[in-house]
C-alpha positions in Angstrom: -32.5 33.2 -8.0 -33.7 33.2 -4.4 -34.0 36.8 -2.8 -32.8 36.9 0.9 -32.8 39.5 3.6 -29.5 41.3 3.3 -26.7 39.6 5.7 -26.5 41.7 9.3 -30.7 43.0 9.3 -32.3 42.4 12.2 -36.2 41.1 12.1 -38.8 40.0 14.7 -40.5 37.2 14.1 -43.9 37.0 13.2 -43.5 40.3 11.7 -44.2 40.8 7.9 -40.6 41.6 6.3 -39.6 43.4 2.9 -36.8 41.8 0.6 -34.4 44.9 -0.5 -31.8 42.8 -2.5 -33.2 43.3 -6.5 -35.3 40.1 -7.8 -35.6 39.2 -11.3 -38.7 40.3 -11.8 -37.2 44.3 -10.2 -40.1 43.8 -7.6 -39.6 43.4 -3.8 -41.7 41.2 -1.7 -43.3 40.5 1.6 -42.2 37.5 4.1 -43.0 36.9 7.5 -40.0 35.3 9.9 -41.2 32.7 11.8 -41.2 31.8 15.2 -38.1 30.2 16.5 -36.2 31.7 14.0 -35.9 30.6 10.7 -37.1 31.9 7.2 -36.1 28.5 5.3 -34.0 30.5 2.9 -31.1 31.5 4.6 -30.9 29.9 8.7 -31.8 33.3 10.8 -30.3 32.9 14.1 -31.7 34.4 17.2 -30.2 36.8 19.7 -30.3 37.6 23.7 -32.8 41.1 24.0 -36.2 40.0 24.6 -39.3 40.9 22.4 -41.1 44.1 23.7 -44.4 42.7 22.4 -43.2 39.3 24.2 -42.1 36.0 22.7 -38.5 34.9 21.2 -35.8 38.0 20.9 -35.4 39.5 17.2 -33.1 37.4 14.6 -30.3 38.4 12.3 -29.4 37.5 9.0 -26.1 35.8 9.4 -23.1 36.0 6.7 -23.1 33.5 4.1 -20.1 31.4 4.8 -18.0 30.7 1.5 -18.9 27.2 0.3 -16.4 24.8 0.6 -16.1 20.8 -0.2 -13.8 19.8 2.5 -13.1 16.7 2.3 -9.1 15.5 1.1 -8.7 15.0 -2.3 -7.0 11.9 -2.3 -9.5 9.2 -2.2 -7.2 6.3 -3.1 -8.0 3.0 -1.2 -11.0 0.8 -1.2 -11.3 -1.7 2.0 -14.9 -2.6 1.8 -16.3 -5.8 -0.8 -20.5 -6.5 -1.4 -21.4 -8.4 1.4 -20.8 -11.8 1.4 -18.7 -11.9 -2.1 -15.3 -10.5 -2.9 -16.5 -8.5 -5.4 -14.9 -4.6 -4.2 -17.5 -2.0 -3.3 -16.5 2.0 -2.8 -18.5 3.9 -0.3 -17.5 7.4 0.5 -19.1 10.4 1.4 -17.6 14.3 0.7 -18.4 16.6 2.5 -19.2 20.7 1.9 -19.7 23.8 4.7 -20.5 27.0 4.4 -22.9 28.8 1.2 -26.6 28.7 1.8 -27.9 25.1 2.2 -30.5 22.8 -0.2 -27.2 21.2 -1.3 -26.8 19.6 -4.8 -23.8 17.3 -5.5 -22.7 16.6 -9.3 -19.6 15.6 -11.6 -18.3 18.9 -12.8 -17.8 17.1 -16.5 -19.0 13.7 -16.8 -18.0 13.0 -20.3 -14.5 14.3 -19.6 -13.7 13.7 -16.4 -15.6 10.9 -15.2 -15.9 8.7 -12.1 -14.3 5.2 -12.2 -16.3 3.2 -14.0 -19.1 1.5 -11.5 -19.0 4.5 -9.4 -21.6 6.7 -8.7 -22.4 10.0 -7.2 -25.5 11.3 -5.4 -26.8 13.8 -2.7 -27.0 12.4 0.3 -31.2 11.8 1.2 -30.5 12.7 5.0 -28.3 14.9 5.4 -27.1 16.9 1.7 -24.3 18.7 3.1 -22.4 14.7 2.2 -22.6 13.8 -1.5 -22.0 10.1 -1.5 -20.2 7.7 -4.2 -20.6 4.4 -4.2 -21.4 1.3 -6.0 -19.1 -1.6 -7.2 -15.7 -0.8 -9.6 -15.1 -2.5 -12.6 -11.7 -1.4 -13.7 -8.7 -1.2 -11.9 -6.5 1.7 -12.2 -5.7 5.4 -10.9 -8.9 8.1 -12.0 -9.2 12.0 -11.5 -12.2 13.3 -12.0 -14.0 16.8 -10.7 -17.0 16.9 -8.2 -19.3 20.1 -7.5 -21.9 20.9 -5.1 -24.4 23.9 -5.7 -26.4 25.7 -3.0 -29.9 27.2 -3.4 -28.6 30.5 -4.0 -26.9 28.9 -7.1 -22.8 29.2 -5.6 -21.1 26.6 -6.1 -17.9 25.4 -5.3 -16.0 22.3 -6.8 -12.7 20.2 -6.3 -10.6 17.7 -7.9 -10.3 14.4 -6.4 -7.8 11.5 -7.1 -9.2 7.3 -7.1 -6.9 4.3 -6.9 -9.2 1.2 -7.5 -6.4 -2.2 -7.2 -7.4 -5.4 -8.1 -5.9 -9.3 -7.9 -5.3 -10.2 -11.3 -8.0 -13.5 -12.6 -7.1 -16.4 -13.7 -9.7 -18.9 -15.6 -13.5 -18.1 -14.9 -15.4 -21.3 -13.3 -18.4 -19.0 -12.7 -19.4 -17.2 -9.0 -16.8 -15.0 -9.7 -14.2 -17.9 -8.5 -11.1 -18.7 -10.6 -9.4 -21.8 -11.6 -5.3 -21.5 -11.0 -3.5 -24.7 -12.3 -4.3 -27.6 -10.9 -1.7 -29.8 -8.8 -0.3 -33.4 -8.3 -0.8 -35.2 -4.7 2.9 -35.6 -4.3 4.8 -33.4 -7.2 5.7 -29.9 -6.6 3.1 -27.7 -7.7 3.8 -25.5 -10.3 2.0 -23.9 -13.6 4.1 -26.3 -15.7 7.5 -25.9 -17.5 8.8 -23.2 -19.3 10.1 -24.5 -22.8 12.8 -22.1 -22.9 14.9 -22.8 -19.7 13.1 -26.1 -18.4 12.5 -24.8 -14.9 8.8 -25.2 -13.3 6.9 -22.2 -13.8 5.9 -20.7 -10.2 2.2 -20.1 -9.6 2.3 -16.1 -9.0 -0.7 -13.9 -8.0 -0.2 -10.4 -9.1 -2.7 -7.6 -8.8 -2.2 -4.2 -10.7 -2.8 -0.8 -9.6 -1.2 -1.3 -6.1 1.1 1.0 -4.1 4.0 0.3 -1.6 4.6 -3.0 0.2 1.8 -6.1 -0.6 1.0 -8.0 1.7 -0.6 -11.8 0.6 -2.8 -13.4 2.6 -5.9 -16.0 2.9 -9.1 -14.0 3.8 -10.4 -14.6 7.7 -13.1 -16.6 6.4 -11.3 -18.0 3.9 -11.6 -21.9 3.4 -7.7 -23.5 3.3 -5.3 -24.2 0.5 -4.7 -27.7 -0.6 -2.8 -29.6 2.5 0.7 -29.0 1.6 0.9 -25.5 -0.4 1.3 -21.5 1.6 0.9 -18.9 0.0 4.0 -16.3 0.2 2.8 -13.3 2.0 5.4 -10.9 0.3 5.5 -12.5 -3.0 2.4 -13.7 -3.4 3.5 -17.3 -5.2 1.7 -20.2 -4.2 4.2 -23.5 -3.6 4.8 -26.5 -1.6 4.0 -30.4 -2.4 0.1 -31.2 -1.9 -0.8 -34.3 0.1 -1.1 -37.7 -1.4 -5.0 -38.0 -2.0 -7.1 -40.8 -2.9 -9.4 -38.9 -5.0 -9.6 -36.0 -7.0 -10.8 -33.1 -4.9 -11.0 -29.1 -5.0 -9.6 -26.5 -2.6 -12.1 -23.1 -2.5 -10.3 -20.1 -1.0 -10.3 -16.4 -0.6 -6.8 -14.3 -0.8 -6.6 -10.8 0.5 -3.9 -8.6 -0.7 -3.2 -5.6 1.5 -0.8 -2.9 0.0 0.9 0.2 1.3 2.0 -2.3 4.0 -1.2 -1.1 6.1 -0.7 2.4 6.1 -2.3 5.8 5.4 -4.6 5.1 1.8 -3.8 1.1 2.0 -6.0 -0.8 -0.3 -7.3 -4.4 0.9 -9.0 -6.8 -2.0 -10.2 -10.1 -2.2 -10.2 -13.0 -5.0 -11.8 -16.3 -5.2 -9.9 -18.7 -6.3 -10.1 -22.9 -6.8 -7.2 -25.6 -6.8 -8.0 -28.7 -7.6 -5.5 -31.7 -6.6 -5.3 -34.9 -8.5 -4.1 -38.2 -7.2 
């Protein structure tokens, strides 16, 4: 426990003080305030009336605001990838006012209520009223979990917050994190083959799970292009069309971004590499 001049006493500065609130160890002790107002403890402010012995104007103890994380409990969304990869990446700072400062951020039950799993969760280094989580998620789906920040004088307040992590669904590994969808015909109609039951091509569908509201499909800005001859459906997400005739066998790299809520409050945007190769 940290002992504090009571809220509302007035002090000079430079001017040996005596704590009145009971310590653990029942004895009272000696600080001094000092000069420009602060005893590190508990962020004295100043006020107007000058010093009679000269210098700064006495300080007061202000009220201890109640401590309070105020940031929305709804973090679903993730927009941002590691740089240069499509792999996602969360970074998100919450944020707490009021108690007594020297901030400490934590999951209020880890085993039980954990983060999504490749999240983490520290105090921010520069500034501890933010507690950040960050790092890369490995599983998509929806995740609750509880997060609590402590001040020095050992308050602490905590809140429940809500994750959405979407992904695009993979298809065959090929290593890099790109993935192998069939591979087409110059000349045929691309498809993923024939379905035995009802003889009709099989369409090549991306799907991505954990999404909300209207998708929208898309090839990344820096995306490389699909095979000449194929588009990719922005609403469906099925790739189609007849690929150029082609002399030799070659492969198509590219990048699809899937945006959902149709771009609105909480959209999600994630990336997938994937490869076509077209045979002649």
């Amino acid at each position: 426990m940290l002992c504090t001049t009571p809220p509302g006493t007035v002090v000079w500065p430079n001017t040996p003080q005596t704590c009145i609130v009971q310590c653990p160890d029942g004895e009272p002790f000696a600080w001094t305030v000092a000069a420009g107002g602060t005893d590190e403890s508990t962020g004295l402010i100043q006020i107007p009336p000058p010093n009679p012995g000269g210098g700064p104007g006495p300080i007061i103890v202000p009220e201890l605001k109640p401590l309070v994380i105020t940031t929305d409990s709804n973090l679903e969304g993730i927009s941002k990838t590691v740089e240069g990869t499509s792999i996602p990446a969360f970074d998100y700072a919450v944020a707490v006012t009021g108690g007594a400062g020297n901030y400490v951020w934590a999951l209020a039950d880890p085993i039980g209520s954990p983060l999504p799993p490749g999240l983490g969760l520290a105090t921010n280094p520069v500034n501890d009223s933010y507690g950040d989580i960050t790092g890369s998620p490995t599983m998509a789906g929806s995740f609750q979990t509880v997060i609590k920040v402590t001040d020095q004088l050992g308050n602490v307040a905590s809140k429940k917050f809500q994750f959405r992590i979407p992904e695009i669904v993979k298809w065959t590994p090929i290593g890099g994190n790109r993935y192998a969808l069939p591979n087409g015909t110059a000349g045929l109609p691309y498809n993923a083959g024939i379905a035995p039951m009802t003889g009709l091509p099989i369409a090549v569908e991306l799907k991505a799970l954990a999404t909300q509201g209207e998708l929208v499909w898309g090839l990344w800005r820096d995306s490389g292009p699909l095979p000449t001859g194929l588009k990719l459906d922005a609403k469906t997400g099925i790739i189609s069309g007849v690929p150029s005739e082609a002399v030799i066998t070659k492969a198509w790299d590219f990048t699809v971004q899937l945006q959902d809520n149709g771009g609105v409050r909480n959209y999600s945007v994630v990336r997938a590499d994937f490869r076509i190769t077209v045979n002649p």
